[in-house]
BAZAZA-501255 format. One record per residue (C-alpha): residue number from 1; residue in one letter; x, y, z. Coordinates in steps of 0.05 Angstrom, whole numbers, m for minus. Example, Ala and Ser with C-alpha at 12.3 -4.5 7.8 and 13.67 -1.06 7.14 Angstrom:
2
nr:1	rest:A	c1:246	c2:m90	c3:156
nr:2	rest:S	c1:273	c2:m21	c3:143
! end
This chain:
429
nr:1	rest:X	c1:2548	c2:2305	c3:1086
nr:2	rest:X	c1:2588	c2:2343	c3:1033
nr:3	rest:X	c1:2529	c2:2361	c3:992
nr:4	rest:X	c1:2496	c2:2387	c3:1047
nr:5	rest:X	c1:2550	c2:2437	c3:1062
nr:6	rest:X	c1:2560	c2:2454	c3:993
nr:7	rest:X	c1:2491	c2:2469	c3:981
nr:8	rest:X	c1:2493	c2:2520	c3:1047
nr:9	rest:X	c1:2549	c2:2556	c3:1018
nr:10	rest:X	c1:2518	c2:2569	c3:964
nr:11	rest:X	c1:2446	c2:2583	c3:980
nr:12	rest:X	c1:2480	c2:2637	c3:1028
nr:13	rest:X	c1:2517	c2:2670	c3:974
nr:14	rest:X	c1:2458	c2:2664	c3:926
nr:15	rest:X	c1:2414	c2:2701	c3:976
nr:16	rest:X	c1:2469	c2:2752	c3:988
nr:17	rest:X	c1:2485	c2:2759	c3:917
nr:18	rest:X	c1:2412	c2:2774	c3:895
nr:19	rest:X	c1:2386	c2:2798	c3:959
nr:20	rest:X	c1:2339	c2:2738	c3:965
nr:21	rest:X	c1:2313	c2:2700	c3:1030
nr:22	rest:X	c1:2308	c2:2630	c3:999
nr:23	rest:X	c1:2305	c2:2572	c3:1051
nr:24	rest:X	c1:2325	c2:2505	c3:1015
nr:25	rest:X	c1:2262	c2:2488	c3:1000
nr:26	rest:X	c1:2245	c2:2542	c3:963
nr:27	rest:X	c1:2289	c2:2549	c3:927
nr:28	rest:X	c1:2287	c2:2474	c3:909
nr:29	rest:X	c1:2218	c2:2484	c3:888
nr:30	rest:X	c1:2222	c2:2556	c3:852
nr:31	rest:X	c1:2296	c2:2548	c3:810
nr:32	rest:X	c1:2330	c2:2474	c3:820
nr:33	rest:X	c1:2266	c2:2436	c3:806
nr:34	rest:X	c1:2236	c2:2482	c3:739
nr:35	rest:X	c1:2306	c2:2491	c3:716
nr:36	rest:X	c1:2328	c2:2410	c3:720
nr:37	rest:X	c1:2269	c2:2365	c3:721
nr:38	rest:X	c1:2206	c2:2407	c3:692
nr:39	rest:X	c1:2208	c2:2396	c3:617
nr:40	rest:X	c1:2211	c2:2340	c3:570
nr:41	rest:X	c1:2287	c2:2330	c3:581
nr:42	rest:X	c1:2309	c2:2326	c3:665
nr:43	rest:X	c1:2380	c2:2367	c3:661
nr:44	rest:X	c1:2405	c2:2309	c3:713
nr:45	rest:X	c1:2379	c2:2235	c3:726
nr:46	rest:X	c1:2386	c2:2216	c3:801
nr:47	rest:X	c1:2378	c2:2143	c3:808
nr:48	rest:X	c1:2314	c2:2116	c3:851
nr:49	rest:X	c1:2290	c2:2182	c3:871
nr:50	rest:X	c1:2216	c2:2198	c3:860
nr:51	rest:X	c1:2234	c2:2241	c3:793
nr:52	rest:X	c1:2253	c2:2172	c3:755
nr:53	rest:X	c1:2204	c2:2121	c3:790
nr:54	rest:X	c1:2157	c2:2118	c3:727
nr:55	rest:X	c1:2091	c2:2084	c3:727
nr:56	rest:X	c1:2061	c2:2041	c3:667
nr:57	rest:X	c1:2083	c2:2070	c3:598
nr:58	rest:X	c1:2108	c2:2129	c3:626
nr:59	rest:X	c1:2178	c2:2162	c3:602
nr:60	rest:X	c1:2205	c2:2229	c3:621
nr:61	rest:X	c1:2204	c2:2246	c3:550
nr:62	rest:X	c1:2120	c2:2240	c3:556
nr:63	rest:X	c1:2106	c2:2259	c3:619
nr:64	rest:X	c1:2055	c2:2313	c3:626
nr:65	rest:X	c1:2068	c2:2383	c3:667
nr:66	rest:X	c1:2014	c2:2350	c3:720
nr:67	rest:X	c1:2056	c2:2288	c3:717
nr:68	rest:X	c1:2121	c2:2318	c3:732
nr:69	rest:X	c1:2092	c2:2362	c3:787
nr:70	rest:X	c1:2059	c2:2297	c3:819
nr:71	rest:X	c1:2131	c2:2261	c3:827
nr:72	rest:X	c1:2154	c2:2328	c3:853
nr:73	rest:X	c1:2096	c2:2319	c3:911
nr:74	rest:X	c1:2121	c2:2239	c3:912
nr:75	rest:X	c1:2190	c2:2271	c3:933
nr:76	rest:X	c1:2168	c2:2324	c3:980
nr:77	rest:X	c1:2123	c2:2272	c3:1024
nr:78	rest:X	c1:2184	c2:2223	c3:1022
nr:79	rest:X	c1:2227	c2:2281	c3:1058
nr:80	rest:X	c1:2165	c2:2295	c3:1099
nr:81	rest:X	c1:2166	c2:2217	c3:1122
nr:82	rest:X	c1:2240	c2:2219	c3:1144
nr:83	rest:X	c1:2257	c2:2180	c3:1090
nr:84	rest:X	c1:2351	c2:2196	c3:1081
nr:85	rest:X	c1:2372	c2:2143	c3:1031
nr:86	rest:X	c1:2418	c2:2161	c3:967
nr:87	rest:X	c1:2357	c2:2167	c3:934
nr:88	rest:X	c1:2325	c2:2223	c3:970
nr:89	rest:X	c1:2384	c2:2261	c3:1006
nr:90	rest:X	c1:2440	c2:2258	c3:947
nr:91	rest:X	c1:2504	c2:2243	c3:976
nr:92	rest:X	c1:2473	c2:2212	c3:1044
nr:93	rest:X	c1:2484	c2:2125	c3:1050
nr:94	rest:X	c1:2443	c2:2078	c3:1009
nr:95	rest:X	c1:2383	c2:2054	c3:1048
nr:96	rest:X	c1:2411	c2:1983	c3:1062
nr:97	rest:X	c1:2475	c2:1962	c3:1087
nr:98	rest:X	c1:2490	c2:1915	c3:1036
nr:99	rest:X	c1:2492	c2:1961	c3:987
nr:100	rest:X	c1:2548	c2:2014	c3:1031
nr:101	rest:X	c1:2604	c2:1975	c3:998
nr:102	rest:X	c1:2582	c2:1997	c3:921
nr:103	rest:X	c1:2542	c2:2058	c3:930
nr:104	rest:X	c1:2571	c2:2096	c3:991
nr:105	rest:X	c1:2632	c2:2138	c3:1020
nr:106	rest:X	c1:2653	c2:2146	c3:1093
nr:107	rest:X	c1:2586	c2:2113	c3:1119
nr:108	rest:X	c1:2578	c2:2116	c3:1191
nr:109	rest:X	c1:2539	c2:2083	c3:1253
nr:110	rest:X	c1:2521	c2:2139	c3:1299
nr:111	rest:X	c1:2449	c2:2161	c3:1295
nr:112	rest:X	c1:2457	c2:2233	c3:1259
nr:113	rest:X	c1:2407	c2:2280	c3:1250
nr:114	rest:X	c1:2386	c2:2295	c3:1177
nr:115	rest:X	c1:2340	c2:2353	c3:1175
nr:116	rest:X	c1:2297	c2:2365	c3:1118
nr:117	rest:X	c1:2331	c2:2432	c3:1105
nr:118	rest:X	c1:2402	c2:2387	c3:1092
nr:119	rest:X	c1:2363	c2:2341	c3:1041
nr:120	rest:X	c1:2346	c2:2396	c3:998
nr:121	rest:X	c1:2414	c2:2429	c3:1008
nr:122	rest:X	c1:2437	c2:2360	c3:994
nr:123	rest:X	c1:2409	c2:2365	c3:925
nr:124	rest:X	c1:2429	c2:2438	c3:908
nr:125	rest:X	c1:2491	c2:2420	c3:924
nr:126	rest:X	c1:2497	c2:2351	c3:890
nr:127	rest:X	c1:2477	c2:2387	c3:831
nr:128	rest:X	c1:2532	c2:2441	c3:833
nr:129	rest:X	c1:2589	c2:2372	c3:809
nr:130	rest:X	c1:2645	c2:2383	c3:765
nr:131	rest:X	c1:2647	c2:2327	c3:726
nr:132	rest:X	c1:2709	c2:2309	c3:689
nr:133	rest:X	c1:2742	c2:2257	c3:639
nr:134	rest:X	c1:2749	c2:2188	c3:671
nr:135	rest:X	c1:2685	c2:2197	c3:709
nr:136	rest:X	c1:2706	c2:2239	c3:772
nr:137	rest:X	c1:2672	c2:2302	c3:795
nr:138	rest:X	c1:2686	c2:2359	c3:826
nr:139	rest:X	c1:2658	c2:2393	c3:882
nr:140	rest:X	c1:2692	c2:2456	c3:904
nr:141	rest:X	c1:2683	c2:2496	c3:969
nr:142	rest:X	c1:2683	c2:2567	c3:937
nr:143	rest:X	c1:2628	c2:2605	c3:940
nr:144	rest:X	c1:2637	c2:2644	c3:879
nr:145	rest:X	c1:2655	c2:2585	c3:842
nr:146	rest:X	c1:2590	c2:2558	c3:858
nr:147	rest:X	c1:2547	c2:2622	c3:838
nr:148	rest:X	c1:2591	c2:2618	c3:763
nr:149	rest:X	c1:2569	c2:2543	c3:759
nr:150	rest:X	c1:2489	c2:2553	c3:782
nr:151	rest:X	c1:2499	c2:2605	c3:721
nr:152	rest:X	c1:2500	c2:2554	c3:669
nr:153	rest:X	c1:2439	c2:2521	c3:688
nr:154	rest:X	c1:2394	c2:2566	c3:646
nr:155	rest:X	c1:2432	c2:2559	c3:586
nr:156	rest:X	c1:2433	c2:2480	c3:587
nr:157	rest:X	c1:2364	c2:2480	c3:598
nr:158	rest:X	c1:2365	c2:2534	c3:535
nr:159	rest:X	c1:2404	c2:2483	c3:492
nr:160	rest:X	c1:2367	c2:2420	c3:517
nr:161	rest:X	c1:2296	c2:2451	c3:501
nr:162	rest:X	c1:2316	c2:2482	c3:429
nr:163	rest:X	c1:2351	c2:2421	c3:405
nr:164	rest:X	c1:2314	c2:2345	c3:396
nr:165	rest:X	c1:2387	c2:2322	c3:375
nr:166	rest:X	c1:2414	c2:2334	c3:446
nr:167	rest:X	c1:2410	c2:2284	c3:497
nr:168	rest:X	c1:2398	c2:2312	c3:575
nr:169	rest:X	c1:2426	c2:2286	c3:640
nr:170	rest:X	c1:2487	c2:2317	c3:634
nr:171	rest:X	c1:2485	c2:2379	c3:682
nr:172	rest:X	c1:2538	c2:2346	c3:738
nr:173	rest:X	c1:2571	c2:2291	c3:687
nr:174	rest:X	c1:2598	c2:2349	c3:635
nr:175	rest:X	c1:2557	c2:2406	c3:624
nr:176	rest:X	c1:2579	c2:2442	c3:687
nr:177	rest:X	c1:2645	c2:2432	c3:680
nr:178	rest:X	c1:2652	c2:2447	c3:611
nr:179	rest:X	c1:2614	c2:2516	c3:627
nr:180	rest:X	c1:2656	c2:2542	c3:674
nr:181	rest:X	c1:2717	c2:2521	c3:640
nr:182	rest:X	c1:2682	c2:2575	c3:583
nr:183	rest:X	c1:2651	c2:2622	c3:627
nr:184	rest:X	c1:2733	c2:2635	c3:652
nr:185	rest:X	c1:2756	c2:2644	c3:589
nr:186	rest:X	c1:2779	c2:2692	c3:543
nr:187	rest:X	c1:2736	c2:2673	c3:494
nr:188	rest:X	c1:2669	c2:2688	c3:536
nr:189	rest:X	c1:2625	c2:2746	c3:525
nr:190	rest:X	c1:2586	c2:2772	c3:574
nr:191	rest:X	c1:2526	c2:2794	c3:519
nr:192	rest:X	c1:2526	c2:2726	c3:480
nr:193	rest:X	c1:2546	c2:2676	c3:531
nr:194	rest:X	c1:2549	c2:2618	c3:492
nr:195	rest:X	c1:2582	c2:2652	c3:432
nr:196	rest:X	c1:2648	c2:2609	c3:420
nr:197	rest:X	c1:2620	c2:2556	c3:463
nr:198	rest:X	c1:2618	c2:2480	c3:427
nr:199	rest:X	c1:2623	c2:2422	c3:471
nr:200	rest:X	c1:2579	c2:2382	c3:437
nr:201	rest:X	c1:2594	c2:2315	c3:404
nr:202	rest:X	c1:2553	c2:2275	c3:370
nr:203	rest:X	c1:2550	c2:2188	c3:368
nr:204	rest:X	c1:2504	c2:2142	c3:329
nr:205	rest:X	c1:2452	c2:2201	c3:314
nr:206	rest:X	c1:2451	c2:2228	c3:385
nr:207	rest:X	c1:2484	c2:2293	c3:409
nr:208	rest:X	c1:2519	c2:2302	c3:482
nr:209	rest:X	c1:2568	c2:2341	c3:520
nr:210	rest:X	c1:2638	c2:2321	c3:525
nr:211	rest:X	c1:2666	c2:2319	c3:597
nr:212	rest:X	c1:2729	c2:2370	c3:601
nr:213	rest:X	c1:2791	c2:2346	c3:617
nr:214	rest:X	c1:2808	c2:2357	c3:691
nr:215	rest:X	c1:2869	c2:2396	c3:671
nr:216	rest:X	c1:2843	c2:2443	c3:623
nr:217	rest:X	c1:2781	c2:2449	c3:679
nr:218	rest:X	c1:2834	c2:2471	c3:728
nr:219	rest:X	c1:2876	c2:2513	c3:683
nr:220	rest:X	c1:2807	c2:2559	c3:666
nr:221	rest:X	c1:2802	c2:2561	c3:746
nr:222	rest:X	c1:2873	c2:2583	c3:762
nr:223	rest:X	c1:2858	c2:2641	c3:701
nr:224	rest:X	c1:2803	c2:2667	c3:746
nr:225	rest:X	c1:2833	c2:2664	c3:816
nr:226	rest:X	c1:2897	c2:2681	c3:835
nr:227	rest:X	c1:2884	c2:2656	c3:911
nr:228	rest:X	c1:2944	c2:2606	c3:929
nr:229	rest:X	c1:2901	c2:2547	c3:941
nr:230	rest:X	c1:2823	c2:2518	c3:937
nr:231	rest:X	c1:2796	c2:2458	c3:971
nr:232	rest:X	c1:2755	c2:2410	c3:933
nr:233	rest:X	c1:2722	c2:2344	c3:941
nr:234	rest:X	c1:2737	c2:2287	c3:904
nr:235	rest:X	c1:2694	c2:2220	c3:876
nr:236	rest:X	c1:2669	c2:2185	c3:826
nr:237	rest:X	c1:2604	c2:2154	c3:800
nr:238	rest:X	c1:2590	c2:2081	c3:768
nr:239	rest:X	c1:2577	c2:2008	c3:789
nr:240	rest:X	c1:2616	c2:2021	c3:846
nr:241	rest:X	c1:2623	c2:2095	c3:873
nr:242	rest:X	c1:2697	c2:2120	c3:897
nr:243	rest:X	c1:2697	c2:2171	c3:959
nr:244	rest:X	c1:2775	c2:2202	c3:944
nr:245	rest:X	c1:2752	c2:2259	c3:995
nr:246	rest:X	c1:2769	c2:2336	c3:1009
nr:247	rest:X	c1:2841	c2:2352	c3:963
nr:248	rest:X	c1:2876	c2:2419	c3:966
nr:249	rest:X	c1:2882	c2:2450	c3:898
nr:250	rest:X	c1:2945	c2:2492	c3:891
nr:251	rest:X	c1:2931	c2:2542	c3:838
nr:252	rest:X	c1:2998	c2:2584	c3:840
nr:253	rest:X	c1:3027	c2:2510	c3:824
nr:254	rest:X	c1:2977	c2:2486	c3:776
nr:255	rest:X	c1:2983	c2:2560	c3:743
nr:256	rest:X	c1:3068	c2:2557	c3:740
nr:257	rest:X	c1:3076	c2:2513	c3:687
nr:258	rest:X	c1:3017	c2:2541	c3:633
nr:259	rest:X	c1:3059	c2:2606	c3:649
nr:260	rest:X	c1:3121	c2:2592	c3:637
nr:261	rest:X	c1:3099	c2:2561	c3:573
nr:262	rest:X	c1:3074	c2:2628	c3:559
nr:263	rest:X	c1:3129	c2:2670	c3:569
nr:264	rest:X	c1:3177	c2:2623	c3:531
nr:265	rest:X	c1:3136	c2:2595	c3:483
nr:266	rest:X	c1:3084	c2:2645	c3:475
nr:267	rest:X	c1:3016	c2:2601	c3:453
nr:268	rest:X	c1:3008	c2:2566	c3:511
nr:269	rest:X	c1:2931	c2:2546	c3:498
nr:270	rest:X	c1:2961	c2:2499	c3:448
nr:271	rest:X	c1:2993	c2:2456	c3:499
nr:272	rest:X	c1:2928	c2:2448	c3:547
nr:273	rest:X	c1:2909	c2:2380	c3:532
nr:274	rest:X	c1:2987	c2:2355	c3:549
nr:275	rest:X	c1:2985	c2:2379	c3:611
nr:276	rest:X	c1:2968	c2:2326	c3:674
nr:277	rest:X	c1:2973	c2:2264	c3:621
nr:278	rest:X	c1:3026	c2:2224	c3:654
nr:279	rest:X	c1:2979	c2:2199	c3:696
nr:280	rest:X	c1:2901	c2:2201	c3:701
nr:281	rest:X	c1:2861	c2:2240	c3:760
nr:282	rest:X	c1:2854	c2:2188	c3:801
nr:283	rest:X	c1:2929	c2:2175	c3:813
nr:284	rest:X	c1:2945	c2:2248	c3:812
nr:285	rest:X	c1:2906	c2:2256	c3:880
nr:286	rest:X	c1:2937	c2:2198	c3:914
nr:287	rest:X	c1:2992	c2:2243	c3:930
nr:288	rest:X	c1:2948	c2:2284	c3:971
nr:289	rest:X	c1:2944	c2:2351	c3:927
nr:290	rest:X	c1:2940	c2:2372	c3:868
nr:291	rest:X	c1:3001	c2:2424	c3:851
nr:292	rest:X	c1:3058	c2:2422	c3:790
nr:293	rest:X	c1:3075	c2:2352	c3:796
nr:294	rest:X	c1:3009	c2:2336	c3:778
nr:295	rest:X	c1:3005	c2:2370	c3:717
nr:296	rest:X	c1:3072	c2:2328	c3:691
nr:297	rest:X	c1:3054	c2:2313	c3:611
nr:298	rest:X	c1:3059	c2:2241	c3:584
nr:299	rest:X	c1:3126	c2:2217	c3:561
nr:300	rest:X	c1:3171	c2:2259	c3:603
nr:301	rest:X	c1:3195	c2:2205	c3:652
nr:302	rest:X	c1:3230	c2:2170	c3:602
nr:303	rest:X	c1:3276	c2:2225	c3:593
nr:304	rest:X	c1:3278	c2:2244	c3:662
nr:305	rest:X	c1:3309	c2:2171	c3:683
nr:306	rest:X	c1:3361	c2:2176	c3:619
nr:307	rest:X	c1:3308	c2:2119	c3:580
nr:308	rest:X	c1:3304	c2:2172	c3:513
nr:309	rest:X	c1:3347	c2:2214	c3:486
nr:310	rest:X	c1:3307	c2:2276	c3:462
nr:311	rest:X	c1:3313	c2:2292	c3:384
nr:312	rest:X	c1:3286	c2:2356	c3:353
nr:313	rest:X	c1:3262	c2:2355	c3:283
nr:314	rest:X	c1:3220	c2:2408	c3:240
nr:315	rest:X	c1:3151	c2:2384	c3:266
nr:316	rest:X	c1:3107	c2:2426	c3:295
nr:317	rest:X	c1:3066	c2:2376	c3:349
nr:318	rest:X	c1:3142	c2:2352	c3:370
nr:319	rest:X	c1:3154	c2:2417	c3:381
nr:320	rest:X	c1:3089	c2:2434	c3:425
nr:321	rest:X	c1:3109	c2:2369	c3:467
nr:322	rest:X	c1:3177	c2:2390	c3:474
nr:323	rest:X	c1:3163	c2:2452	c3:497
nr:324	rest:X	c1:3110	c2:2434	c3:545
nr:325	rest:X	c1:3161	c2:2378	c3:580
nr:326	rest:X	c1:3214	c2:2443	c3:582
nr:327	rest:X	c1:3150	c2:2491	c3:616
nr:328	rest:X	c1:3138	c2:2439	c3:659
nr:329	rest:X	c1:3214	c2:2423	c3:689
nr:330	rest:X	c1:3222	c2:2498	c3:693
nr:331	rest:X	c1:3158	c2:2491	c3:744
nr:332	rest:X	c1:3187	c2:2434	c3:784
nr:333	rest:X	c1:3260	c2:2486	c3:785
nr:334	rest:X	c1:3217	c2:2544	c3:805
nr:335	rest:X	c1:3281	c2:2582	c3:782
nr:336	rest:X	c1:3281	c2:2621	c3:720
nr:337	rest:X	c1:3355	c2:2625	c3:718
nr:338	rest:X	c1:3366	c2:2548	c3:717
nr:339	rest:X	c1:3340	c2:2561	c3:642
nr:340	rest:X	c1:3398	c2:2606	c3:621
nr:341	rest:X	c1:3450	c2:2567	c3:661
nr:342	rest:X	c1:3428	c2:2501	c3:629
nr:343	rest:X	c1:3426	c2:2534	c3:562
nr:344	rest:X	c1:3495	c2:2565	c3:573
nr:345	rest:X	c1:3516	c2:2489	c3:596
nr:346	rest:X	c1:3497	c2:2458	c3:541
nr:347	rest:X	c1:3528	c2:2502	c3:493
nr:348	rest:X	c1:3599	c2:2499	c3:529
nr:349	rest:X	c1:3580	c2:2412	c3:514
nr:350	rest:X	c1:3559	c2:2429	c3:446
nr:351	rest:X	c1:3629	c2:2469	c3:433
nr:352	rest:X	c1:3656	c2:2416	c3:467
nr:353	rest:X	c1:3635	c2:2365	c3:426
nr:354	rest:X	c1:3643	c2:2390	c3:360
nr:355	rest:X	c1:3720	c2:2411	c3:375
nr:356	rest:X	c1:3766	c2:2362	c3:331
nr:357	rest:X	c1:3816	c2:2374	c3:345
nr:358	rest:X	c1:3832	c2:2313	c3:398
nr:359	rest:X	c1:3779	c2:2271	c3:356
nr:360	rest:X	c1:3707	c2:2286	c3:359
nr:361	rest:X	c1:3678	c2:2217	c3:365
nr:362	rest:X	c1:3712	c2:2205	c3:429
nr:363	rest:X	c1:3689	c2:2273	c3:452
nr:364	rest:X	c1:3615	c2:2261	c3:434
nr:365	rest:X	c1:3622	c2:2194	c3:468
nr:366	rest:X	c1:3640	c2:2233	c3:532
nr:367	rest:X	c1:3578	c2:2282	c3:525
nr:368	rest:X	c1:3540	c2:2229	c3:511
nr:369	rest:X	c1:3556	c2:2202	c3:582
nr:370	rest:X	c1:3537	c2:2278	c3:610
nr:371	rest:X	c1:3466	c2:2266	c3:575
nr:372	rest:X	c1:3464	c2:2198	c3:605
nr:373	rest:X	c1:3473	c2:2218	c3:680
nr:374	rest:X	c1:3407	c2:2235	c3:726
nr:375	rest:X	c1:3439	c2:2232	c3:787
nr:376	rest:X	c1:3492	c2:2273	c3:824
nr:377	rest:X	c1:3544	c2:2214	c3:824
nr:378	rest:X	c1:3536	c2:2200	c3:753
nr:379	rest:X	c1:3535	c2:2271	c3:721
nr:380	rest:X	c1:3612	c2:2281	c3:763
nr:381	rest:X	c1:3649	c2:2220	c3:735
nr:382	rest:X	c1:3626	c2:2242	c3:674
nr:383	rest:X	c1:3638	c2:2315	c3:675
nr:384	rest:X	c1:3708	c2:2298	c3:708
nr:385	rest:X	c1:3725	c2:2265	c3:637
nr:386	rest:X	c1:3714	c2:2329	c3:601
nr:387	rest:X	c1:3748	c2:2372	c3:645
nr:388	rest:X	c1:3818	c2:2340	c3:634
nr:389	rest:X	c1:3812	c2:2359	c3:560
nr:390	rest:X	c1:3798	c2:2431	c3:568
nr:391	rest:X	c1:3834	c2:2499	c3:578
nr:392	rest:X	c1:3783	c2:2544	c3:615
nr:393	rest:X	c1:3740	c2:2493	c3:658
nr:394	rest:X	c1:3708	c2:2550	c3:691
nr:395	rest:X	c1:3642	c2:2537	c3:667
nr:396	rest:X	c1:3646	c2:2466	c3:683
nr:397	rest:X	c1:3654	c2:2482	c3:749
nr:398	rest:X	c1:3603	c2:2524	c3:761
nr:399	rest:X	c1:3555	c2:2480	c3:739
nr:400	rest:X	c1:3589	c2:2421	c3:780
nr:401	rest:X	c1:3585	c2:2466	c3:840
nr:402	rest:X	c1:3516	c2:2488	c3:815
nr:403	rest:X	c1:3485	c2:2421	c3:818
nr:404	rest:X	c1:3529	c2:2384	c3:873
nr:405	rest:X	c1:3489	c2:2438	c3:921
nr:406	rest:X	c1:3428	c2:2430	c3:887
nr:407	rest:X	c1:3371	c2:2391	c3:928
nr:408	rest:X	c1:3372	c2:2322	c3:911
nr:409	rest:X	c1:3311	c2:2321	c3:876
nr:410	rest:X	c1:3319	c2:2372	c3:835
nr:411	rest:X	c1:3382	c2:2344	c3:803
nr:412	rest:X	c1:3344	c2:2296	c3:755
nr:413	rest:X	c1:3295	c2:2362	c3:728
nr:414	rest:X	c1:3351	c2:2398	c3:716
nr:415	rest:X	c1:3400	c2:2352	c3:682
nr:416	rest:X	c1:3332	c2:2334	c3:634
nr:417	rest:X	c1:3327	c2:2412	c3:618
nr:418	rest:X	c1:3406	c2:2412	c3:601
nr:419	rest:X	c1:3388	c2:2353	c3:550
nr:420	rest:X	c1:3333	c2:2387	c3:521
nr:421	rest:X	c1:3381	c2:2448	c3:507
nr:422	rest:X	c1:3443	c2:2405	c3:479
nr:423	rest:X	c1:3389	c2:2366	c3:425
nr:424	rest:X	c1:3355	c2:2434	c3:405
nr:425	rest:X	c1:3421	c2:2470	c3:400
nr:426	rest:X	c1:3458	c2:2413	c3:361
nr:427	rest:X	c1:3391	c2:2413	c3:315
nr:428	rest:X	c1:3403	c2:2482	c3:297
nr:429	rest:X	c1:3480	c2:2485	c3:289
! end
């Protein structure tokens, strides 16, 4: 299973990395278990396994260091028995087969065999989850990746022991996610690691960790690696779990559009939490990777099909959301000089347009018909209607030849970015 191979990745990079010679046992037993269940908070609460199964009065919060170390001999003679339910090899099927519907992924009927080296791989790796906003998680393939995320685990267990406020349970559901997304950032320092680090909310007296937006989690990612691509492993968690499965990550794609932002815009951290809202996780990866088209921000579509008309006024979120639907067309372009010749289009319109001298309103009437157009078909009748009115219809042409040889799908992104030109420049003018 997935978990298994995760947690084999990274036990052999941990072992390089620190020149150890940890089987998975061991290291189960010497840094996953004193790190996530040993104190009076567990880091991570894995249903039906031995380390919840309390007896009498008994609560985790209560539980002596004899107790805790009794439930960790529970789980060790359950692996010992051959026992390879969900609740004793993380990831594996649920132990009956009326339950595979609700609690498992790609279950299967051939007789494999589960050592007890995978089930406490199956654990380290289970544990190693990026969880994100609308309950999915994460598990990715790279190895360094993985060592980054393990790194965390000491300082959770830091906050969770120092503060009664804060809840636990949260290593896989947010806490690991929301680390890395800091430990890649340019706010982290390597001599105060959690200076600058707050992703703590607090409801009805209790504190907890706020799960990361998947987009912001993936921007940090594609700020640390500038590999093309990284496999990852989708699902999610509840009444019924959701096997999505293994999804290519293209960071050069997911990277493009925060870029761009950047070298237009400038501040492009203030447009993180736009990015990827047109539609949630879930959705993103039915098209079978996530890449630039993914990251599309909320609203855009409208404009794309010709539903809105953009309109620029002095406010300074408009602004951010404009920008970020401009960074993000740009991306879908991947051409730098369709930016200057839309610009350059839409002032020839805007000179156009505010010409008088054969009556303005039916020339704005015609422009508007330009603004209208998403397709091919449309945007010619409606340029030809301009051309007959004007002396040098160079320009025109170009961009008529421009888009005519333009791939079809690419029409609609660029027509939107020559819309979002005409409205800014006829705000300023």
């Amino acid at each position: 299973m997935i978990t298994t191979n995760i947690g084999k990745i990274f036990l052999k990079a941990y072992n390089e990395k620190y020149d150890k010679d940890y089987s998975a046992r061991d290291f189960f037993d010497e840094i996953l278990y004193p790190l996530v269940f040993d104190g009076t908070k567990y880091l991570q609460w894995v249903q039906n396994s031995p380390f919840v199964q309390m007896k009498g009065k008994q609560k985790v919060e209560n539980l002596t260091k004899e107790e805790r170390l009794k439930k960790l001999a529970e789980f060790h003679a359950k692996v010992e028995e051959g026992y390879t339910d969900a609740s004793v090899a993380l990831g594996y099927a649920a132990s009956e087969e009326k339950e595979f519907a609700t609690t498992s992924g790609q279950v299967t009927n051939m007789k494999l065999v589960i050592s007890h080296e995978d089930i406490y791989l199956s654990w380290i790796g289970a544990c190693l989850g990026l969880g994100v906003k609308g309950g999915f998680y994460i598990l990715f393939t790279e190895s360094s990746l993985l060592l980054d995320v393990f790194e965390g685990w000491k300082y959770y267990r830091c906050v969770v022991d120092t503060n009664e406020m804060l809840k636990g349970n949260q290593l896989v559901s947010a806490w690991n996610a929301q680390w890395l997304a800091h430990r890649y950032s340019k706010h982290y320092r390597s001599n105060k690691e959690l200076a600058n680090f707050d992703p703590f909310t607090t409801k009805d007296g209790e504190m907890g960790i706020e799960p990361i937006s998947w987009t912001r989690l993936l921007i940090s990612i594609c700020q640390n690696f500038t590999r093309v691509q990284m496999m990852g492993y989708v699902y999610s968690l509840g009444k019924t779990n959701t096997t999505i499965g293994f999804i290519p990550f293209f960071l050069y794609q997911i990277r493009r559009p925060y870029e761009f932002y950047q070298k237009l815009f400038a501040m492009a951290d203030e447009a993180e939490e736009l990015w990827g809202t047109a539609f949630g996780f879930g959705r993103a990866c039915q098209q079978g990777c996530i890449g630039v088209r993914a990251m599309e921000p909320r609203g855009l579509k409208d404009y794309i099909e010709g539903k809105k008309m953009p309109k620029y006024k002095n406010d300074r979120l408009q602004n951010v959301l404009f920008n970020t639907y401009l960074s993000w067309l740009i991306a879908m372009l991947n051409n730098e000089e369709l930016w200057v010749k839309a610009q350059n289009f839409a002032e020839v319109l805007q000179q156009y347009s505010a010409d008088e001298s054969k009556g303005k309103t039916g020339k704005s009437r015609k422009v508007e018909e330009v603004m209208k157009a998403s397709y091919k078909k449309a945007f010619m009748e409606a340029l030809v209607e301009i051309v007959k009115e004007v002396k040098d219809t160079s320009a025109i042409t170009e961009i008529a030849s421009l888009v005519n040889k333009m791939p079809t799908d690419n029409v609609p992104y660029f027509l939107t970015l020559v819309k979002f030109h005409y409205a800014k420049i006829n705000n300023t003018k």
